[in-house]
C-alpha positions, 0 to 999 in steps of 0.5 A: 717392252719385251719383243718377240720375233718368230720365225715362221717356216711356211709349206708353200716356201719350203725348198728341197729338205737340204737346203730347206735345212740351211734356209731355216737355221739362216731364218731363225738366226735372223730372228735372233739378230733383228730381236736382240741388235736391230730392235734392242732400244725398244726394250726400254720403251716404256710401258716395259709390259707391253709386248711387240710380237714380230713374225718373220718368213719367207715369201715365195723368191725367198725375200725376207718379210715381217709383219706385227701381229699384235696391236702397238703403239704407231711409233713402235710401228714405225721403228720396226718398219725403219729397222726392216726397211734398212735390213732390205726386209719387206712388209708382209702382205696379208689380208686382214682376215686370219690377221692379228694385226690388220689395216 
């Protein structure tokens, strides 16, 4: 399975442009960590061509959040919630509609 995590810098989260800097880089660089340490194991799941698309932000008190974006299999679902919940990363809360991934 290969795995994607996108750091999403949104305009409504966006701090002054120094810190904004910092911010971003500290996102992307958790990006990287969750992808490649936290999420490795899924990499050998079978089938290897699925893909699990991850988007990680900010919300507005600066919490990390996650969302999948694309259809997975529930158990793929449940470790991803497992690894973010013990990183302190929070659900993404959005409404279906313009959501890939909706329930």
């Amino acid at each position: 399975m290969k795995v994607t995590v996108l750091p999403i810098i949104e305009s409504e989260t966006v701090p002054a442009a120094p810190l904004a800097k910092v911010m971003n880089e500290r996102l992307r660089r958790l990006a990287m960590e969750l992808r490649d340490i936290h999420l490795n194991e899924l990499e050998t799941i079978e089938p290897m061509f699925e893909d699990l698309v991850i988007y990680i932000g900010y919300n507005t008190k600066y919490s990390i959040r996650w969302k999948i974006v694309n259809d997975v299999p529930a158990r793929i679902e449940t470790i991803v919630a497992d690894q973010c919940a013990l990183l302190g990363y929070i659900r993404w809360k959005t409404p279906t509609l313009n959501s890939f991934h909706g329930r």
